[in-house]
N, C-alpha and C positions, 0 to 999 in steps of 0.2 A: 545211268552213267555211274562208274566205279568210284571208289574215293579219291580223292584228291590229295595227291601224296607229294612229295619234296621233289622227287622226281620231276612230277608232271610243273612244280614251281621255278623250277631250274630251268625247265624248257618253255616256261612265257617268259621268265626273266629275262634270256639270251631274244628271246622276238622282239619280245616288248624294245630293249636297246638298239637292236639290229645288231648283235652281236654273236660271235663263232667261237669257237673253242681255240682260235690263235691270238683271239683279244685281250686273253685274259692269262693271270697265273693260278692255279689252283694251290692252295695252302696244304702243306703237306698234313697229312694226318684228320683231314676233316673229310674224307671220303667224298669231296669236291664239291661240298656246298658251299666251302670256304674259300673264297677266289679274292688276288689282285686285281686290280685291273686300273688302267689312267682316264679321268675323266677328261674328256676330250675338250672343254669350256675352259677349265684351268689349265691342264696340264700335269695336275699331280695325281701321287698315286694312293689309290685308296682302299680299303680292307669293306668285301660284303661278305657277309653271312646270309644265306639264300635258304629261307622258310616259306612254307607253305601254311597259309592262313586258314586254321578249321571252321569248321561251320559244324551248328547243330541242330540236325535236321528236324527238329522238333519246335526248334524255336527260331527264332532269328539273330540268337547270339553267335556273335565270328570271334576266334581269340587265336592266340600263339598257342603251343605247344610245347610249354617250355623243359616239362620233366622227363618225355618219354622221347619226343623226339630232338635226335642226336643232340644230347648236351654235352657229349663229351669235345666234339669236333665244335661245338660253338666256343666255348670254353679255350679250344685252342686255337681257333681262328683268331679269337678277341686277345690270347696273349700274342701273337705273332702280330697286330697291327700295335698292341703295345710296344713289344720288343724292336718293331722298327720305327716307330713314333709316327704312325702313318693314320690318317681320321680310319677311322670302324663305325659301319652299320648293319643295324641287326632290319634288316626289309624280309618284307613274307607278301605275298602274290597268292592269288586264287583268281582262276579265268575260266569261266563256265556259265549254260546258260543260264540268265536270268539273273546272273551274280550281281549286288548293287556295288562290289568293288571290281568288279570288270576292269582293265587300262588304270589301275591306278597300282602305287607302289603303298604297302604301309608301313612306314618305318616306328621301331619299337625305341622308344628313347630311355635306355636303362642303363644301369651299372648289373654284373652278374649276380652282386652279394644282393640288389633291391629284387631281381629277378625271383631267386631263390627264396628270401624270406617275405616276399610279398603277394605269391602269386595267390589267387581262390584256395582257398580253405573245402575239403569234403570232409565233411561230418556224419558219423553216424552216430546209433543209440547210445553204442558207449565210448567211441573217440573220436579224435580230429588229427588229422594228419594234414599235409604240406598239400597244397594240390599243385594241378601239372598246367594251370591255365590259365594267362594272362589275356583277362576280355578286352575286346576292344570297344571304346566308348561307342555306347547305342546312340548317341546324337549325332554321328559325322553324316552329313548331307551329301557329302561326293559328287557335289555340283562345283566344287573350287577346283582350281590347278591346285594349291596349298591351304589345305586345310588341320590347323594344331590344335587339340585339343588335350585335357587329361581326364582320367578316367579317374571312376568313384574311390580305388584304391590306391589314385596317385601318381600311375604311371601316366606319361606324357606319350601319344599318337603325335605321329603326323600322316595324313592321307595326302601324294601326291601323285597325278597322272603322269602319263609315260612321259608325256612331251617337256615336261616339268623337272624330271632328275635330277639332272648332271645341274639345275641351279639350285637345287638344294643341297645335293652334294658339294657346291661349289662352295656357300655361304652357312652351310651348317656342319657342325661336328662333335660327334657323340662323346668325344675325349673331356670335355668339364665333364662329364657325369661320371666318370672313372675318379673325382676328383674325393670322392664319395668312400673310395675305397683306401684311401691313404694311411687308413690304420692299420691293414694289411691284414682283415679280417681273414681267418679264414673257412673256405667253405670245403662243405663234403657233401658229396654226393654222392647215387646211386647210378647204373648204367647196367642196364637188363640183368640186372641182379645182385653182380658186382660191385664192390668197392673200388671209385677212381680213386686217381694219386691226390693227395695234398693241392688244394689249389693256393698260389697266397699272392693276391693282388697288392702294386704298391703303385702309388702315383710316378708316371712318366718319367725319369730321371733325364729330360736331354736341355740343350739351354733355350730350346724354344717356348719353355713353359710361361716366361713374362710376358712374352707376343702373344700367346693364344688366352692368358686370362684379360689382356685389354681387348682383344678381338670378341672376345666369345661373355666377352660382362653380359649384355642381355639376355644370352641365353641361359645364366645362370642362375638367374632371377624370374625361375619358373612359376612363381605364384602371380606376376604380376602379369602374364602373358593373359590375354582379352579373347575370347571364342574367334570372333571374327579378327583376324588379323593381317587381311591385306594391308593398311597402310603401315601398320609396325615394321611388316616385312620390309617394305618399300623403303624405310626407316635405316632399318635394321643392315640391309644391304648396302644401301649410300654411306653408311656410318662404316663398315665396314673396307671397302673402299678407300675411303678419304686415309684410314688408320693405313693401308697398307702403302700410298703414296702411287695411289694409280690415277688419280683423281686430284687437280690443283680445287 
């Protein structure tokens, strides 16, 4: 079987939903891995960025790709779900045989500045440079519908099956971790060769921001989250709920 390319992640993405190409918007400028679309549970509308989950065939290590492939179009997908104040997630997909993430979605829970100065380190005899790779924790058991974990370098996973999305899409949202960038650091990058433009992240300016930090308090409080967290969730969602007045 050939590699496993963005491409081929775009196309279990749309199966995996049961989704067509009139279900969605493609974000201009992201060469349409950058799509709108409403999740059908809520209602509202939400920003994905569609990667394809590597693997190394040598090992059993899976990770993102975060330097080489298209950082430019994630980069602008994730300001366009800024610019319209809309949730952004970074999911990546790999469906092949024998794959242990087969039917599941794995959503990458980052800011772009942690992406960038976080990702594996390659080192040679005489330097170290940035690397392109963000692993995905070797303990996810992919026997949960919602499985959260963080990896040894900090970033936060979630492994969730197909059937599972649209309620994590519903009750989770990537926007506290943008909250990360409010200094307006800025980043620069590379892109097959080239010099991108100035990127400069600043926190959300709209009036929804006091709703989404009493909404979104435990998600923010990423250290205290527990391997297994079915009932947090459980928790977490009724709590949810109750804050937005859907629930007496």
């Amino acid at each position: 079987m050939g590699a496993y390319k963005f491409q081929n992640a775009k196309k279990d993405f749309f199966n995996y939903l049961g989704l067509s190409s009139e279900n969605v918007k493609y974000i201009p400028g992201s060469k349409d891995f950058g799509i709108e679309l409403i999740n059908p549970e809520s209602g509202e509308k939400c920003v994905v960025f569609i990667s394809a989950v590597g693997k190394n065939n040598s090992s059993p290590k899976m990770y993102f790709d975060t330097r080489d492939s298209y950082p430019k179009e994630r980069i602008i997908t994730r300001n366009y779900a800024r610019e319209n104040n809309l949730k952004f997630f970074f999911l990546g997909v790999r469906n092949e045989p024998d794959c242990k993430i087969n039917n599941f979605f794995i959503s990458l829970e980052a800011n772009e500045s942690q992406i960038q100065s976080n990702s594996g380190k390659v080192t040679t005899s005489s330097t170290e440079r940035g690397g392109n790779q963000v692993n995905l924790p070797s303990t996810f058991t992919y026997t949960k519908k919602i499985e959260r974990l963080k990896s040894d370098r900090g970033f936060f996973f979630s492994a969730i099956h197909k059937d599972k999305l649209w309620d994590y899409m519903t009750y989770f949202d990537n926007r506290p971790y943008e909250k990360e960038d409010v200094k307006e650091e800025v980043i620069m990058n590379t892109y097959n060769g080239e010099s991108l433009n100035r990127i400069i992240f600043g926190a959300p300016g709209t009036g929804k921001s006091h709703k989404l930090e009493e909404e979104s308090e435990s998600f923010i409080k990423q250290e205290s989250v527990k391997t297994d967290i079915t009932q947090q969730i459980k928790d977490e969602i009724s709590a949810v709920i109750k804050l937005s007045g859907k629930l007496n």
